[in-house]
N, C-alpha and C positions, 0 to 999 in steps of 0.2 A: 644644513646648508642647502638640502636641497629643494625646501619646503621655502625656505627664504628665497629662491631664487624662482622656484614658480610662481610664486605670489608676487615679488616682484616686476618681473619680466612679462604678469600676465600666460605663462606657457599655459596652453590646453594640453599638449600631445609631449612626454618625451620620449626620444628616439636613443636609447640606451643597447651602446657595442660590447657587446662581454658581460660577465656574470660581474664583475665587481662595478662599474658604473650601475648595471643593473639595480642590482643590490642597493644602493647609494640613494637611487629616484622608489624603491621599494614603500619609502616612508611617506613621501607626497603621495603615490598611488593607494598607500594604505588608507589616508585620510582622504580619499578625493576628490582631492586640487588637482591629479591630472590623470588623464590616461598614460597606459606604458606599454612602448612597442620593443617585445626584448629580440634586440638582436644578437645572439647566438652567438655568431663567427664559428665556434667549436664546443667540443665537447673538455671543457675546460677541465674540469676534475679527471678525466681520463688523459687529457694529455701528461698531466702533473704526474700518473703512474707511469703512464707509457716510458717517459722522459728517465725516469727513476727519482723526481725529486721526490714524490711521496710513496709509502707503502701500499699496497694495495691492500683497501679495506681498513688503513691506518685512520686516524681519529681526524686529521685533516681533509682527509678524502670524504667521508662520512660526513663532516659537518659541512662541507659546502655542498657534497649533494643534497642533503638537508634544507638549503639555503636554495638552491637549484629547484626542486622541488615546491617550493612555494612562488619564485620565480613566475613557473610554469602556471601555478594558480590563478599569481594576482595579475597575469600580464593581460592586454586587449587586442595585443596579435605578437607574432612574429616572423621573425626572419633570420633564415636559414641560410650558408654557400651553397650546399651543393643539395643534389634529389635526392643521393644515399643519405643525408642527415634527415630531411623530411619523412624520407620514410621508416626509417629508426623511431624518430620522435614521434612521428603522427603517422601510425600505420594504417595501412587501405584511405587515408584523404590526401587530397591535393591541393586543393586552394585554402581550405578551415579544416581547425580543428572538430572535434567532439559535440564542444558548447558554440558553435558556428566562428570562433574568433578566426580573421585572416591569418594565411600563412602565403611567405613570398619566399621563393629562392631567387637568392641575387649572387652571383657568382661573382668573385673578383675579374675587373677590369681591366681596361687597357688604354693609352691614348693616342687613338688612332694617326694623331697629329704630329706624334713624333717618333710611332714605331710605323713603319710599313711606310702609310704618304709621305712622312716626312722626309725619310730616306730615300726617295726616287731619285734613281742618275747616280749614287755614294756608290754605288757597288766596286766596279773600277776604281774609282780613287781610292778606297778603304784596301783593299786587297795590294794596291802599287806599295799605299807606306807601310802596309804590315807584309809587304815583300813574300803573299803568299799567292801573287798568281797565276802559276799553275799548279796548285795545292789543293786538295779537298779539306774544306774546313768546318771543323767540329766544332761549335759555340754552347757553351755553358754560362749562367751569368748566378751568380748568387753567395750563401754563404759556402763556407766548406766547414764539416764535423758538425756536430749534435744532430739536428735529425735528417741532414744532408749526408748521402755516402759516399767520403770522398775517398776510399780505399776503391770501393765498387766502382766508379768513379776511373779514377785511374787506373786500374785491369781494363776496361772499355777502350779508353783511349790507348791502351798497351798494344790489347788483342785485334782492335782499327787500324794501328800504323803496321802492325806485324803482315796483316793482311795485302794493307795498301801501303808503300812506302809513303805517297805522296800526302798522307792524311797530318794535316797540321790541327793541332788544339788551340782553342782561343779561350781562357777562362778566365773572366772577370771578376774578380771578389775586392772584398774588402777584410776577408778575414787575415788580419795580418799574420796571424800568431800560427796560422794553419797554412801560408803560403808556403816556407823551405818544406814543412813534410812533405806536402803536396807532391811540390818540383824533385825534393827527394827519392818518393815513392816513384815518379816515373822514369827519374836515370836509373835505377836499380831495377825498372822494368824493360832497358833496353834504350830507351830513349833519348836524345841529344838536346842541347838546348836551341836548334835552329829545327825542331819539331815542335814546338810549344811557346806560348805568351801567358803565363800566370801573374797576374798583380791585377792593380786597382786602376781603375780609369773614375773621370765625374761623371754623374748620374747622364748628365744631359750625353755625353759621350758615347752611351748604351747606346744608343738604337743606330746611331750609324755600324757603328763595331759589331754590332750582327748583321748589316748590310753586308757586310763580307765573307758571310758564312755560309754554308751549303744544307747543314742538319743543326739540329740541337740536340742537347739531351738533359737529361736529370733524373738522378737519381735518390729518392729518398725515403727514409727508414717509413715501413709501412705497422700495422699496430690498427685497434679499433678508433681510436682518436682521430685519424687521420681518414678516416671513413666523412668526417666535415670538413677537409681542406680543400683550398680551392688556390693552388699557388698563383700567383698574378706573372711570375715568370712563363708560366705555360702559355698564358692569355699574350705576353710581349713576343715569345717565340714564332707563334702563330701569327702573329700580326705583321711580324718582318718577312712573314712567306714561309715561311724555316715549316720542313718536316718534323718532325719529335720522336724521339725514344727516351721511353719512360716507362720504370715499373707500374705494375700493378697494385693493387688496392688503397690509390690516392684519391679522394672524393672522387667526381665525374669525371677524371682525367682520361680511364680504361674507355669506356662510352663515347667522350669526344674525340678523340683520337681514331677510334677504330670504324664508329660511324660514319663519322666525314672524311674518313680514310685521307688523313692527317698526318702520322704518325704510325708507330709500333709498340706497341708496349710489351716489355720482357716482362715475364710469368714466375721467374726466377733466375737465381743469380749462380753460376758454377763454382763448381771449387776451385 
């Protein structure tokens, strides 16, 4: 299919996200008809262990680094999220490889247009209908459980309100199935439900409902995998103004955070 469609289409160049579309355009660039730019995103077969769906060193893992591996061969550049992956993958270079092919870090984005500018002047009004203004308020937006820690997660916002009564939580998700543990976990940490907002709002809703926040944070599970992540939550936090607290060993998040004195990032997590 894929040889049918560069031949059709005319493509010179394809621009392939992840190891299985990669994989996919492998056969056009075997024969050819086009060049191939593999974009990475992560360390795919590592996530698959880290995660637990596959064994480590299991026959699944093996064969797609196998497949990985020639990837890396027949590609004519690539592109990486973060600097800790480039430099994994392609150590002491920076813009090329070895055999001179490009290499680009392109970090997940953000849009400016509707986190940060778009929200000029919301601040007050968001804070009047979520009835938190004189509150400090914690924003988190994303999933809860797999590689998000929403236990760690909630101890945070436990050991914030314990400190400060006034600290209100604002967590946006959509994961339905994880919402009552959630709110669960936090009344059994002390917590009332006129210290917290957990459910779902619409996409477009986001960037106002962090216009009402004060910090953000997030929390997630770290592993050599995520040595290539580049959450796009980080990139919307930053763009609403929001300081950040965020563990350690998440792509370039430790770096951006601590350089642009941005944020905090915790080193680890207590008992």
């Amino acid at each position: 299919m894929s040889c049918y469609l560069v031949i059709k289409y005319r493509v010179s160049v394809i621009h392939a996200r992840g190891h299985v579309p990669a994989t996919m355009a492998g056969l056009a660039r075997a024969l050819g008809l086009a060049k191939l730019i593999f974009d990475i995103r992560g360390f795919m077969p590592e996530e698959y262990v880290d995660a637990g769906v596959w064994p480590a060193g299991g026959a699944l893992y093996r064969i797609t680094k196998a497949v990985e591996r020639k990837l890396f061969a027949a590609a004519d550049g690539f592109v990486v999220l973060t600097h800790r992956a480039r430099e994994i993958l392609f150590p002491g270079r920076s813009m090329t490889d070895s055999l001179g092919r490009p290499i680009e870090v392109i970090p997940c984005c953000v849009d400016l247009e509707r986190f940060g500018e778009g929200t000029l002047g919301l601040r007050d009004t968001m804070r009047k209908r979520l009835d938190v203004r004189e509150r400090r308020v914690l924003a988190y937006v994303g999933a809860l459980g797999g590689w998000y820690l929403s236990s760690e997660m909630a101890d945070f916002i436990a050991v914030a309100h314990e400190r400060d009564p006034a600290i209100f939580a604002l967590v946006l998700t959509q994961s339905g199935a994880e919402v009552e543990s959630f709110k669960c976990r936090l009344r059994r940490l002390g917590l009332s439900a006129e210290d917290y907002r957990v459910g779902a709002v619409s996409p477009h809703e986001v960037p106002e409902n962090l216009a009402a926040a004060d910090l953000a944070f997030c929390f997630i599970q770290p592993g050599y995998s995520k040595l290539s992540s580049s959450p796009t939550k980080i990139a919307e936090f930053l763009a609403s103004g929001l300081p950040v607290l965020c563990n350690g060993g998440i792509g370039d998040t430790d770096d951006l955070l601590v350089a642009n004195r941005v944020g905090v990032v915790v080193e680890a997590f207590g008992s």
